[in-house]
Chimera marker file (.cmm) of the C-alpha trace (Angstrom):
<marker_set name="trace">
<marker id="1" x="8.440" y="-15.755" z="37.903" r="1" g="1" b="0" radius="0.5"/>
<marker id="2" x="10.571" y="-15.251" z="34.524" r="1" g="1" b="0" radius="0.5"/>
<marker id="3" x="13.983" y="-16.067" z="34.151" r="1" g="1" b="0" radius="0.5"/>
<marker id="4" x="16.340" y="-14.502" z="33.035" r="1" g="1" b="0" radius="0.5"/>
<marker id="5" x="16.814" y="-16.766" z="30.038" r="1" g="1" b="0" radius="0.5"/>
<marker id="6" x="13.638" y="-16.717" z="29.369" r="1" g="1" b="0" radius="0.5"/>
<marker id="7" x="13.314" y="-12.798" z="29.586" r="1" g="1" b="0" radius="0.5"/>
<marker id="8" x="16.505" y="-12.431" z="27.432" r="1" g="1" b="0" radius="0.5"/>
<marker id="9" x="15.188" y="-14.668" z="24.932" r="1" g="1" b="0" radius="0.5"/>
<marker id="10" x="11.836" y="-13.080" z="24.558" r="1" g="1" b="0" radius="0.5"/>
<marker id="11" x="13.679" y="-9.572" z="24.449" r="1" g="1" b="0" radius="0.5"/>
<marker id="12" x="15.788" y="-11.071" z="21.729" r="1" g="1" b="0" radius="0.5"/>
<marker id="13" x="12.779" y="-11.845" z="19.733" r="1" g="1" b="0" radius="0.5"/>
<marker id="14" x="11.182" y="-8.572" z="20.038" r="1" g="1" b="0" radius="0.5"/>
<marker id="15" x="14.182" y="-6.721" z="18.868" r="1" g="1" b="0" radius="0.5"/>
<marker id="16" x="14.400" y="-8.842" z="15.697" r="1" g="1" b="0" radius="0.5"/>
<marker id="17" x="10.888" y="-8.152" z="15.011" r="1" g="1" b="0" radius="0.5"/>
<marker id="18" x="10.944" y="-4.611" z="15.198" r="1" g="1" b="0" radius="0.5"/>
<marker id="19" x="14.317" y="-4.153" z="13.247" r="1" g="1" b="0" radius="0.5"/>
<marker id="20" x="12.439" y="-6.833" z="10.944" r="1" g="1" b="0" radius="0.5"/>
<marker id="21" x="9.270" y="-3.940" z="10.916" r="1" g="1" b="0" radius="0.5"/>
<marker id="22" x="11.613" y="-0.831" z="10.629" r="1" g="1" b="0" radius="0.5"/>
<marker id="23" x="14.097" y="-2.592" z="7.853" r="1" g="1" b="0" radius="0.5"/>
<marker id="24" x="10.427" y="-3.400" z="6.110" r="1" g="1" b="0" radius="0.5"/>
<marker id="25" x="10.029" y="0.612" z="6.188" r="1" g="1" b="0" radius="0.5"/>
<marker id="26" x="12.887" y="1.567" z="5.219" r="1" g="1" b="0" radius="0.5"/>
<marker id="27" x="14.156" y="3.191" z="9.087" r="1" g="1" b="0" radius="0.5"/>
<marker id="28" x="15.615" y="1.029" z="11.824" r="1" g="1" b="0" radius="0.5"/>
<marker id="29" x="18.753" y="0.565" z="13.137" r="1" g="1" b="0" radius="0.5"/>
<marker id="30" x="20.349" y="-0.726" z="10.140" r="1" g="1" b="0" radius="0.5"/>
<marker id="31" x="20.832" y="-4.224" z="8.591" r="1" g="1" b="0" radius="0.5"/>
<marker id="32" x="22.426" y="-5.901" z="11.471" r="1" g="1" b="0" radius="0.5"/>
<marker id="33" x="21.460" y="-6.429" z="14.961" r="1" g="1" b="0" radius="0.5"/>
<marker id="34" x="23.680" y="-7.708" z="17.503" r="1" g="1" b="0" radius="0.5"/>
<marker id="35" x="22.804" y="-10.773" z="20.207" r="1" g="1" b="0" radius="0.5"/>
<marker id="36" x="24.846" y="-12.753" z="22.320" r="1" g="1" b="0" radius="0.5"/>
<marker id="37" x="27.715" y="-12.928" z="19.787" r="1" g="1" b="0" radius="0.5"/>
<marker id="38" x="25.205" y="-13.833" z="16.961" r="1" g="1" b="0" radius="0.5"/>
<marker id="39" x="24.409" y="-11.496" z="13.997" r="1" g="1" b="0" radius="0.5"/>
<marker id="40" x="20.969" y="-11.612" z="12.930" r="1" g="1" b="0" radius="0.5"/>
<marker id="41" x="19.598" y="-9.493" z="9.746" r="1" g="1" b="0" radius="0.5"/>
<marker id="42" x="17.064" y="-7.612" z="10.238" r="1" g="1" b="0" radius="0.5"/>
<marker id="43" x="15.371" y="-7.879" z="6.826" r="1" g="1" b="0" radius="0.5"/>
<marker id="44" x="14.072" y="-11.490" z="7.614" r="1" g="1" b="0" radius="0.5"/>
<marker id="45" x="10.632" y="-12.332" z="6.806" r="1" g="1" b="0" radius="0.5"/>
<marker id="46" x="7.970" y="-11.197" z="8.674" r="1" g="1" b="0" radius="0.5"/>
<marker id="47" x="5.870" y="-14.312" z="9.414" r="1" g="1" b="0" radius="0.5"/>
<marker id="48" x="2.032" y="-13.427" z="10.361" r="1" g="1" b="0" radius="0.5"/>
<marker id="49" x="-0.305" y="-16.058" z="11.541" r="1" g="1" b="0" radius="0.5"/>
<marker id="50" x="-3.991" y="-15.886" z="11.494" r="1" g="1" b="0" radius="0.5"/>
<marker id="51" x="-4.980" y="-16.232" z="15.643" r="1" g="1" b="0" radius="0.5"/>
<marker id="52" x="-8.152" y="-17.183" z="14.702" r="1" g="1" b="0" radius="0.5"/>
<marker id="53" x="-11.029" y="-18.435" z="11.681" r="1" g="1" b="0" radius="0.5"/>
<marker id="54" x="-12.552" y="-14.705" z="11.594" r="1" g="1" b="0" radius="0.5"/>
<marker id="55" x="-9.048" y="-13.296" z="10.579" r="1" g="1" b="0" radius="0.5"/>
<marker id="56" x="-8.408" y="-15.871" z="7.999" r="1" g="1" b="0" radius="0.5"/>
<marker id="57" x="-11.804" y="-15.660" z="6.456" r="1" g="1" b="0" radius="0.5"/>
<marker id="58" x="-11.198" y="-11.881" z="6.383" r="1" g="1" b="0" radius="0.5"/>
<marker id="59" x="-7.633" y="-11.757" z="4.880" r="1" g="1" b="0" radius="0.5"/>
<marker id="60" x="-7.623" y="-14.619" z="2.718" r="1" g="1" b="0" radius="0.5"/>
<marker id="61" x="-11.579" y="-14.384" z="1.745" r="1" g="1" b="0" radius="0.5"/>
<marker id="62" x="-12.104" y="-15.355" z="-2.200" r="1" g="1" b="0" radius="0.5"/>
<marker id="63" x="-14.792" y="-13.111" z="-2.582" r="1" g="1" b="0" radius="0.5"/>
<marker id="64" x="-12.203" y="-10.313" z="-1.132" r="1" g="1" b="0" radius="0.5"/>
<marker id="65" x="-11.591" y="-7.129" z="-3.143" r="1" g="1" b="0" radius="0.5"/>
<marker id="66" x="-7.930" y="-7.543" z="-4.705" r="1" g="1" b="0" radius="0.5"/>
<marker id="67" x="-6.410" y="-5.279" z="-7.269" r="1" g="1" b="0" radius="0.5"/>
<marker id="68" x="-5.057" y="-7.272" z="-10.249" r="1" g="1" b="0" radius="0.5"/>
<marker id="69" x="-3.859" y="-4.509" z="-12.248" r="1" g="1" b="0" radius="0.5"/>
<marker id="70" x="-2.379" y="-1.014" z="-11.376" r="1" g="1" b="0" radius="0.5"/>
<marker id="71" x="-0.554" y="1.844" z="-13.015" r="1" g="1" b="0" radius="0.5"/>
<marker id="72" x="3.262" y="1.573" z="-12.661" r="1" g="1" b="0" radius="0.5"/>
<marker id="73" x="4.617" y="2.811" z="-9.052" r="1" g="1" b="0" radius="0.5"/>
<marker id="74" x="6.288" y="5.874" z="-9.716" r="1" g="1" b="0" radius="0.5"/>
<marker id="75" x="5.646" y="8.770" z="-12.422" r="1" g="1" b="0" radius="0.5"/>
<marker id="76" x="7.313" y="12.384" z="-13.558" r="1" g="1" b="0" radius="0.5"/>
<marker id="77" x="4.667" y="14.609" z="-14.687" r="1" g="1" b="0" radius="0.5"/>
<marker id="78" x="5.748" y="18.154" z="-16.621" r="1" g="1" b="0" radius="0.5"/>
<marker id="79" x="3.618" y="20.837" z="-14.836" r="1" g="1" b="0" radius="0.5"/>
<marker id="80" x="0.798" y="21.852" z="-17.260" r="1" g="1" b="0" radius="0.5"/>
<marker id="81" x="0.222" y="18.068" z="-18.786" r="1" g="1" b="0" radius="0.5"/>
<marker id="82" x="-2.140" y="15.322" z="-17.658" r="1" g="1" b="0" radius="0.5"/>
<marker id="83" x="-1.669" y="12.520" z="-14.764" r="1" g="1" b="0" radius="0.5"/>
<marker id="84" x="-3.455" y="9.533" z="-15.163" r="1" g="1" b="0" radius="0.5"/>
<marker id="85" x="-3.654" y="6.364" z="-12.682" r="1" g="1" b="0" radius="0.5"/>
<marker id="86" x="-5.390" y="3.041" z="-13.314" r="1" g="1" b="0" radius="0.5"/>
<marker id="87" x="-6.402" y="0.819" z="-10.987" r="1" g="1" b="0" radius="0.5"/>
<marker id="88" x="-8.399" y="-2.801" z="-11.966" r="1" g="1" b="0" radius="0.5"/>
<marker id="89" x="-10.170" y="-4.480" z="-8.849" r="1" g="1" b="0" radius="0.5"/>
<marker id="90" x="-12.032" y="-8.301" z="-8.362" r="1" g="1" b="0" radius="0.5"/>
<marker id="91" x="-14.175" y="-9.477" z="-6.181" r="1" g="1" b="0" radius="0.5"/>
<marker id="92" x="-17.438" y="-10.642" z="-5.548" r="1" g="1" b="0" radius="0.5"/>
<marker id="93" x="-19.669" y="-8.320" z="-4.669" r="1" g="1" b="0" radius="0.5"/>
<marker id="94" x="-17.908" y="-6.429" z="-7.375" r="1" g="1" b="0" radius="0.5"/>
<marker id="95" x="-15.526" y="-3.553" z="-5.428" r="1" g="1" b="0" radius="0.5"/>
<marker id="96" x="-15.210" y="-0.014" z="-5.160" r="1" g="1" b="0" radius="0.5"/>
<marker id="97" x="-12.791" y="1.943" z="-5.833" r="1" g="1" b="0" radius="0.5"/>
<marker id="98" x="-11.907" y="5.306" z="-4.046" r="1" g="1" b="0" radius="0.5"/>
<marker id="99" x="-8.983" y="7.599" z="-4.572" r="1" g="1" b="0" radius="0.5"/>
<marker id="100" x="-6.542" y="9.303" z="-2.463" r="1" g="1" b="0" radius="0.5"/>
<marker id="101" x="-3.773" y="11.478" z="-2.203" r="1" g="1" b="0" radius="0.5"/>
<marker id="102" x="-1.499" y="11.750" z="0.930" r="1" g="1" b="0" radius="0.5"/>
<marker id="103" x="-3.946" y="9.825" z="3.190" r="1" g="1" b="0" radius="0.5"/>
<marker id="104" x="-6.949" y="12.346" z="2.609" r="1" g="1" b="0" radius="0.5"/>
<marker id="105" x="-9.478" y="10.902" z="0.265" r="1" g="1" b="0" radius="0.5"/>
<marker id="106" x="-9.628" y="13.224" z="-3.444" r="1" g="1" b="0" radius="0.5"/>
<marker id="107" x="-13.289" y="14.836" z="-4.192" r="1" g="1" b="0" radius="0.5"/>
<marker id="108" x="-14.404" y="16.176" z="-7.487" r="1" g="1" b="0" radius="0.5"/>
<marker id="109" x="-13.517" y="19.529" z="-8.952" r="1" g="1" b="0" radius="0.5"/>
<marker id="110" x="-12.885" y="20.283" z="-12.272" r="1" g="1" b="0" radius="0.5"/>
<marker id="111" x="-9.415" y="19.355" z="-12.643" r="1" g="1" b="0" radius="0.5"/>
<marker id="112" x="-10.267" y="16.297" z="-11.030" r="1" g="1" b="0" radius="0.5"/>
<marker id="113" x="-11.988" y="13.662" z="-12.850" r="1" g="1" b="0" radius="0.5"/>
<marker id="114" x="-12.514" y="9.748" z="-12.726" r="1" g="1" b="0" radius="0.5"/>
<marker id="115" x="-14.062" y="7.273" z="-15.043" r="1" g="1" b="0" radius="0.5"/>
<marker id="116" x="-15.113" y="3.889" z="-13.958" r="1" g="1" b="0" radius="0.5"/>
<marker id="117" x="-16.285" y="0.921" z="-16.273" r="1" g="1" b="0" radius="0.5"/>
<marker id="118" x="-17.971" y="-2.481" z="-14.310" r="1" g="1" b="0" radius="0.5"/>
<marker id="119" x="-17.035" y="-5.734" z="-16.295" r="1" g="1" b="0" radius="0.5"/>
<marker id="120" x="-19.468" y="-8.607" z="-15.233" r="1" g="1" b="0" radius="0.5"/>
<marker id="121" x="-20.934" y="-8.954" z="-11.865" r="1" g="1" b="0" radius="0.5"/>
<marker id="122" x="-17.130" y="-9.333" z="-10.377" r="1" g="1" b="0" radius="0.5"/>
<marker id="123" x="-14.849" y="-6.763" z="-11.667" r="1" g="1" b="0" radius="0.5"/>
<marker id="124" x="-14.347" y="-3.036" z="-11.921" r="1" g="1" b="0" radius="0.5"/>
<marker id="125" x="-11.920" y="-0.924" z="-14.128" r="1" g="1" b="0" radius="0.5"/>
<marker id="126" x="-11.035" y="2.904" z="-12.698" r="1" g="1" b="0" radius="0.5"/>
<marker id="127" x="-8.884" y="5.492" z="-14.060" r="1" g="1" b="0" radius="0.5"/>
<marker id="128" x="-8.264" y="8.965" z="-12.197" r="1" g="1" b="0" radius="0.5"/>
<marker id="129" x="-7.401" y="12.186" z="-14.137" r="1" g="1" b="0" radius="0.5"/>
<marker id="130" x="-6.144" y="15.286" z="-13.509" r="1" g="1" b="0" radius="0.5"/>
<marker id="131" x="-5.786" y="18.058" z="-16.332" r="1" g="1" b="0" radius="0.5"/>
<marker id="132" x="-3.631" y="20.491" z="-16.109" r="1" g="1" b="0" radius="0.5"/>
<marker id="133" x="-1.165" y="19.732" z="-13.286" r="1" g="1" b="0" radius="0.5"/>
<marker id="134" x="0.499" y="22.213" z="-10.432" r="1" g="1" b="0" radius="0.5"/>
<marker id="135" x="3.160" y="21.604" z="-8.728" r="1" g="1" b="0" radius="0.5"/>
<marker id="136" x="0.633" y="20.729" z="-5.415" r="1" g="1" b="0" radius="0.5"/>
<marker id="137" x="-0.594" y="17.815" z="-7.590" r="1" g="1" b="0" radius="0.5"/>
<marker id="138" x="3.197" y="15.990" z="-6.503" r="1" g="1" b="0" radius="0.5"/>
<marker id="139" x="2.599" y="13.462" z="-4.137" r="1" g="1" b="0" radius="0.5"/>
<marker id="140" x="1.687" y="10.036" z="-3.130" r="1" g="1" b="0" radius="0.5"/>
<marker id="141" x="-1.707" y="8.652" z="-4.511" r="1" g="1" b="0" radius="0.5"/>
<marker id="142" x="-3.016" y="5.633" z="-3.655" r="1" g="1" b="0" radius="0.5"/>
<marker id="143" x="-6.415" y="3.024" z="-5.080" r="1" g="1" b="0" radius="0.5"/>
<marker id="144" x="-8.273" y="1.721" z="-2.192" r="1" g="1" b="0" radius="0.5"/>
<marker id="145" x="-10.502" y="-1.018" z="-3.479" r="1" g="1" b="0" radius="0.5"/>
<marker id="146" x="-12.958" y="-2.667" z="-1.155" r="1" g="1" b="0" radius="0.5"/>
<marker id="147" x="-16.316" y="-4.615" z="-0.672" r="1" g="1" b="0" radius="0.5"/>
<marker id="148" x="-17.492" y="-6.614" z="2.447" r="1" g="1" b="0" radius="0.5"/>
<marker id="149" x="-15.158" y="-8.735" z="2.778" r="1" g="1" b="0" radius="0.5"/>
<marker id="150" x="-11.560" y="-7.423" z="2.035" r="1" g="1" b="0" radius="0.5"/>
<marker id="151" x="-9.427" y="-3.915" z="1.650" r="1" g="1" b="0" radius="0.5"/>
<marker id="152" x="-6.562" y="-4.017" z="-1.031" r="1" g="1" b="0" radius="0.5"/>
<marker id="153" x="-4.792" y="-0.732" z="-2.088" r="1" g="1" b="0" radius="0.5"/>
<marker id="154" x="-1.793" y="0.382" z="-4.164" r="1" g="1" b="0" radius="0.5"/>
<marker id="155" x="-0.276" y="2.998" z="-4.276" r="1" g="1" b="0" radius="0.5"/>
<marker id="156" x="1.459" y="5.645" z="-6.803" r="1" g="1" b="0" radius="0.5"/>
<marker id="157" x="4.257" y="8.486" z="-6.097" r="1" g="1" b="0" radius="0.5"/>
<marker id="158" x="4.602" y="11.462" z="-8.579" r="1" g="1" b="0" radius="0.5"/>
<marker id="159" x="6.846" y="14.420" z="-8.708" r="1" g="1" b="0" radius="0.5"/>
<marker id="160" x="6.933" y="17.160" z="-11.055" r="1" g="1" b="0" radius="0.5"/>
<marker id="161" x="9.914" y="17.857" z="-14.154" r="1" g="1" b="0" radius="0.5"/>
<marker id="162" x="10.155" y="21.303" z="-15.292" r="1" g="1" b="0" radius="0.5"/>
<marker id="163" x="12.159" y="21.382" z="-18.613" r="1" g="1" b="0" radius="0.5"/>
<marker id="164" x="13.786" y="24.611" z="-19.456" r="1" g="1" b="0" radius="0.5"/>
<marker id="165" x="15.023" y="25.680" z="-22.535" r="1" g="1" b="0" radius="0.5"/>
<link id1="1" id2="2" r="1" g="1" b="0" radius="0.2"/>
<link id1="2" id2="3" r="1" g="1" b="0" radius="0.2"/>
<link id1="3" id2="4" r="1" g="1" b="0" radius="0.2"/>
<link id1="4" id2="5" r="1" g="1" b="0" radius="0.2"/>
<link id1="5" id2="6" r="1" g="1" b="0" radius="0.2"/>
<link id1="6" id2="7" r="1" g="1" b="0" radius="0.2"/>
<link id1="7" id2="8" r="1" g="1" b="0" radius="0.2"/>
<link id1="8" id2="9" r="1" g="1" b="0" radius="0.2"/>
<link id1="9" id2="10" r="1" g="1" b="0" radius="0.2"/>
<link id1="10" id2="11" r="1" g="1" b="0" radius="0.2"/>
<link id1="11" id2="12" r="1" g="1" b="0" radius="0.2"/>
<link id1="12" id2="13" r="1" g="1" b="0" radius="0.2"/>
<link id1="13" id2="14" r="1" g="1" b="0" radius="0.2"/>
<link id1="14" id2="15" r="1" g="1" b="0" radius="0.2"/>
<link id1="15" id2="16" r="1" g="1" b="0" radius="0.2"/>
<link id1="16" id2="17" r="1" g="1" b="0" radius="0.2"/>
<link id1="17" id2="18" r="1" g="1" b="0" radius="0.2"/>
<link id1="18" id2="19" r="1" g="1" b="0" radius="0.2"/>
<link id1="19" id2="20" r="1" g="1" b="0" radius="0.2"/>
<link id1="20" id2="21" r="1" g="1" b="0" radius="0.2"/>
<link id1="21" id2="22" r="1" g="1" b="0" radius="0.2"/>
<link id1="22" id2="23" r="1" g="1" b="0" radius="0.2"/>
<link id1="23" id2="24" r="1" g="1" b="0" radius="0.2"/>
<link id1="24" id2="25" r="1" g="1" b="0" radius="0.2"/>
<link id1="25" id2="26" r="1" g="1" b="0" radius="0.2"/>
<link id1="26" id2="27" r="1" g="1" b="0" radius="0.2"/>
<link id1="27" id2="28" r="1" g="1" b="0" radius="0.2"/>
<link id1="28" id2="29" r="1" g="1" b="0" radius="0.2"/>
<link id1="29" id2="30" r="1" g="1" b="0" radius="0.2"/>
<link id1="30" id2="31" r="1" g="1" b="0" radius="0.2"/>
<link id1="31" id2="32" r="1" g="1" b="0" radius="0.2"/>
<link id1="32" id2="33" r="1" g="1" b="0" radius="0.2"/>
<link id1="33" id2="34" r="1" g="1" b="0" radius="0.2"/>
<link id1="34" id2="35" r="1" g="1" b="0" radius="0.2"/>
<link id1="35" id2="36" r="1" g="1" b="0" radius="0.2"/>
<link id1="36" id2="37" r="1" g="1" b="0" radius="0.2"/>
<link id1="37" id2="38" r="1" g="1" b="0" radius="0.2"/>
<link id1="38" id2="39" r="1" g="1" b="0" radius="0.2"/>
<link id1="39" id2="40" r="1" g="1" b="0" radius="0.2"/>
<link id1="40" id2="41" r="1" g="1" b="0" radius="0.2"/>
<link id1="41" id2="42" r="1" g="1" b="0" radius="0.2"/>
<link id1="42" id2="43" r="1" g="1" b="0" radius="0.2"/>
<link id1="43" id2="44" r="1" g="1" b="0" radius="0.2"/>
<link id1="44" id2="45" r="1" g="1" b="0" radius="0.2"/>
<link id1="45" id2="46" r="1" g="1" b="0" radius="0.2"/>
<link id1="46" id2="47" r="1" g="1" b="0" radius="0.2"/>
<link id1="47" id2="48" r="1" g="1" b="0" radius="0.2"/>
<link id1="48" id2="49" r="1" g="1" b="0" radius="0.2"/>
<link id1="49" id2="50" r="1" g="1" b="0" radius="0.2"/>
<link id1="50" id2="51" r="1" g="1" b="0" radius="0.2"/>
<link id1="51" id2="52" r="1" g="1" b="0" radius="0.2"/>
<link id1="52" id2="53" r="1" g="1" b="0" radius="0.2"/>
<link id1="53" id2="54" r="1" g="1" b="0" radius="0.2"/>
<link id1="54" id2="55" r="1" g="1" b="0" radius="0.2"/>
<link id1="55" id2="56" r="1" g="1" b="0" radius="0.2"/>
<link id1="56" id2="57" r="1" g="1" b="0" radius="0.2"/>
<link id1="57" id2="58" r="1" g="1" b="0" radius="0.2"/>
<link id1="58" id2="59" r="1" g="1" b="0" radius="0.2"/>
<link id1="59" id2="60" r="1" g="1" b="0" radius="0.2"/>
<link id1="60" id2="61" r="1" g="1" b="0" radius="0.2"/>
<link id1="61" id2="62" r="1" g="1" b="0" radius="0.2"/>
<link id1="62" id2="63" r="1" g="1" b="0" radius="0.2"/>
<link id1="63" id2="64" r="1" g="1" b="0" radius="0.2"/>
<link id1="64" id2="65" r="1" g="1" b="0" radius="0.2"/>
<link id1="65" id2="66" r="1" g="1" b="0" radius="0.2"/>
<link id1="66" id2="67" r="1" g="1" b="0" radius="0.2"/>
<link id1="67" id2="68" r="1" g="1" b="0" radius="0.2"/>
<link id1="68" id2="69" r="1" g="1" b="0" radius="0.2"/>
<link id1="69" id2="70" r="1" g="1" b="0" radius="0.2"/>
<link id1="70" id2="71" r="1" g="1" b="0" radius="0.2"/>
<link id1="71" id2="72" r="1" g="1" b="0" radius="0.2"/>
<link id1="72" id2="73" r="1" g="1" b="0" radius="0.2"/>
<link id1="73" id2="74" r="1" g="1" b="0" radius="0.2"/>
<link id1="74" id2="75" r="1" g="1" b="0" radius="0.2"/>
<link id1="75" id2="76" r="1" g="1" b="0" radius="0.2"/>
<link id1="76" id2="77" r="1" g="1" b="0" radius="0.2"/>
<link id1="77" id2="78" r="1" g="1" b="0" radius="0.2"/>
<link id1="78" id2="79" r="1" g="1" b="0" radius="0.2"/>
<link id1="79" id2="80" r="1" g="1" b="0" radius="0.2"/>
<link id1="80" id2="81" r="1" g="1" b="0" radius="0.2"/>
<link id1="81" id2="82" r="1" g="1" b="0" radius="0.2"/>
<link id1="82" id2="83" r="1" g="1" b="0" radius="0.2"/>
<link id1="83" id2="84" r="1" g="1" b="0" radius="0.2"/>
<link id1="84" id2="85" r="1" g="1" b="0" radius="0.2"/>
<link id1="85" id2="86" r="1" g="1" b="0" radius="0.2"/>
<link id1="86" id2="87" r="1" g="1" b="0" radius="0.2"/>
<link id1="87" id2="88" r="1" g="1" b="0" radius="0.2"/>
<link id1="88" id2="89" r="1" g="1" b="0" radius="0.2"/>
<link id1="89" id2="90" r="1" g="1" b="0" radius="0.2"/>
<link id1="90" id2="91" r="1" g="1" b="0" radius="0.2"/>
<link id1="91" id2="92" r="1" g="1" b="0" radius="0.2"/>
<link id1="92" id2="93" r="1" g="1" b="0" radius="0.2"/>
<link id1="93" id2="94" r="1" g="1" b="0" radius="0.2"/>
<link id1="94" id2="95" r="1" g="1" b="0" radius="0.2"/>
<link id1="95" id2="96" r="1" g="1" b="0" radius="0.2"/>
<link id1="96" id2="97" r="1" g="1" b="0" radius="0.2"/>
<link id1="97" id2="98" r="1" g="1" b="0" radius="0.2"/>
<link id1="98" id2="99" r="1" g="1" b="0" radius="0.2"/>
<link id1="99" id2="100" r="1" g="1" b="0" radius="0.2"/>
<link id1="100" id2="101" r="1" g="1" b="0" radius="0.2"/>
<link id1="101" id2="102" r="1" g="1" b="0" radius="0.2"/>
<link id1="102" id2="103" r="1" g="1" b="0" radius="0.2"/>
<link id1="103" id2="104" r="1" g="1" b="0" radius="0.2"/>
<link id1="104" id2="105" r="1" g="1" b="0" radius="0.2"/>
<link id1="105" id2="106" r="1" g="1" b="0" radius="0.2"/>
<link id1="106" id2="107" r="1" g="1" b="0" radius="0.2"/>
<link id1="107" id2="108" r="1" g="1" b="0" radius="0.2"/>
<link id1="108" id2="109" r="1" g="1" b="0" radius="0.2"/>
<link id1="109" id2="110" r="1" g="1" b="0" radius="0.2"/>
<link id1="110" id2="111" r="1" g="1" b="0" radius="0.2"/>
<link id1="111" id2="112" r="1" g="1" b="0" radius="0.2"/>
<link id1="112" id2="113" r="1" g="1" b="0" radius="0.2"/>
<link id1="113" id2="114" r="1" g="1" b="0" radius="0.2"/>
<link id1="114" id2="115" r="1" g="1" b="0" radius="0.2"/>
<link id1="115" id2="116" r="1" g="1" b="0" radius="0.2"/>
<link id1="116" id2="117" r="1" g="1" b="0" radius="0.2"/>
<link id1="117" id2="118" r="1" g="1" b="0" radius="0.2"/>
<link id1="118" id2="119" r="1" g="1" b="0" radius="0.2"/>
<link id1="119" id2="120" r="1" g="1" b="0" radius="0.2"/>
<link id1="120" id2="121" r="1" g="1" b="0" radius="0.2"/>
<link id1="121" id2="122" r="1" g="1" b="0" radius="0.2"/>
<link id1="122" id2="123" r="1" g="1" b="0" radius="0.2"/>
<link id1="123" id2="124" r="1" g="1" b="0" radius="0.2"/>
<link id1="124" id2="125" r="1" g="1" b="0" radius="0.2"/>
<link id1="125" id2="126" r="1" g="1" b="0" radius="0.2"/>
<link id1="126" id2="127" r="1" g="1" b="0" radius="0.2"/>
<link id1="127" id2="128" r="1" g="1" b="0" radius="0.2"/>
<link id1="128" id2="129" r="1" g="1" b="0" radius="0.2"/>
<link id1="129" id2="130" r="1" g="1" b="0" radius="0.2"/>
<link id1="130" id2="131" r="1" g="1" b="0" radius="0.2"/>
<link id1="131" id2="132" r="1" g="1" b="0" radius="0.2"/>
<link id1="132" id2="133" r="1" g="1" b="0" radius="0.2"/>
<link id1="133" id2="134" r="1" g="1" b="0" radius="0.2"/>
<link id1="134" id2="135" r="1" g="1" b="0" radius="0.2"/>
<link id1="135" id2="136" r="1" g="1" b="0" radius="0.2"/>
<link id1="136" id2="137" r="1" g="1" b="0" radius="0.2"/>
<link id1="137" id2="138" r="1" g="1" b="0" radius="0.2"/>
<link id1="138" id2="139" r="1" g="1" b="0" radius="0.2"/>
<link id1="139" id2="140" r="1" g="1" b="0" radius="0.2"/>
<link id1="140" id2="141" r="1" g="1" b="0" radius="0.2"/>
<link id1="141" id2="142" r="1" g="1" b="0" radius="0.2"/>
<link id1="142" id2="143" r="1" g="1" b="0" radius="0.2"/>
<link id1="143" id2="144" r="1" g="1" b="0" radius="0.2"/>
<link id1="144" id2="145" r="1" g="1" b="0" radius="0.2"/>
<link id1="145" id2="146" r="1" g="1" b="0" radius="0.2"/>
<link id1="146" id2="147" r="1" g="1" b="0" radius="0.2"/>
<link id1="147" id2="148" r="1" g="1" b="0" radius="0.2"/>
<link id1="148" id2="149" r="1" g="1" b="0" radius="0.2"/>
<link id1="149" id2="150" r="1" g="1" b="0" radius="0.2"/>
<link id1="150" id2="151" r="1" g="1" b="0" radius="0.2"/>
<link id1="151" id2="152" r="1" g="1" b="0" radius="0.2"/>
<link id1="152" id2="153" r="1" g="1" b="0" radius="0.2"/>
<link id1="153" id2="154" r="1" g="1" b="0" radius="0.2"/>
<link id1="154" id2="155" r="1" g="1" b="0" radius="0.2"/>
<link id1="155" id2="156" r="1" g="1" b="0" radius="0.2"/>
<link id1="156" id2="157" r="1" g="1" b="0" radius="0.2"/>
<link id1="157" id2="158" r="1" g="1" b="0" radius="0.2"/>
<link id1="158" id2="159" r="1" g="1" b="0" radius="0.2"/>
<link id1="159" id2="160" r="1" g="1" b="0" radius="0.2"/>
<link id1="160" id2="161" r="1" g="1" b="0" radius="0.2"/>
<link id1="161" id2="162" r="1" g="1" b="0" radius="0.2"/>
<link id1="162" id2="163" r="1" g="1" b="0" radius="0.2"/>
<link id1="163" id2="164" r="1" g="1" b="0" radius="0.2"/>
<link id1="164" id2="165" r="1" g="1" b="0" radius="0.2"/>
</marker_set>
């Protein structure tokens, strides 16, 4: 059976990995966790290993879709103007990129609009538009650029400014 070293230890792991996990989203417990008299922080590196050939070939693929350039992370918007994202994906077969806001993937209407320009066989530019802004246009957007091999995504938050006079 387990002893109670061996239990402790284990347990000791596990907590460090999910303050490690909670730190990483910005919850938890806070930056300290307490063991046995030792302090650990709980903002350590997360280290993940590949279990097997099929996960490696999958994450670290060279033919993968990865975005190399993206609009900046946050933006202001004044409620009437435009909002414009770019996101810039590789890969081989050349990506696709899709467009979301809050989690639920954005369709066309006619505030809604998005432009795409392939560059060689490997390499596709996209920038998303919307014209005129509400306030229901605040939120968190995100780039989801894939092919058969890998997922990459980034990810934008906006908010609205009203200026009065």
């Amino acid at each position: 059976m387990w002893s109670k070293k061996l239990l402790s230890v284990l347990l000791m792991f596990v907590m460090v990995a999910f303050d490690a996990c909670q730190s990483a989203r910005g919850g938890g417990r806070g930056k300290v966790a307490r063991g046995r008299g030792r302090l650990y922080n709980s903002r350590m590196p997360v280290i993940i290993q590949h279990r097997n050939p099929a996960a490696k070939n999958y994450y670290e693929n060279k033919d993968g879709a990865k975005i190399v350039k993206a609009s900046h992370f946050e933006l202001e918007y004044m409620l009437g103007r435009k909002i414009t994202f770019f996101c810039m994906a590789q890969g081989f077969p050349r990506p696709e990129i899709i467009w979301f806001k809050d989690g639920i993937e954005l369709i066309y209407h006619k505030f809604f609009q998005v432009h795409e320009w392939p560059m060689g066989n490997d390499t596709l530019k996209s920038k998303m538009e919307i014209d005129p802004t509400t306030q229901k246009d605040a939120g968190y957007y995100e780039c989801q650029a894939n092919n058969k091999y890998s997922v990459d995504s980034r990810g934008f938050r906006t908010d609205y400014v009203m200026i009065t006079y």
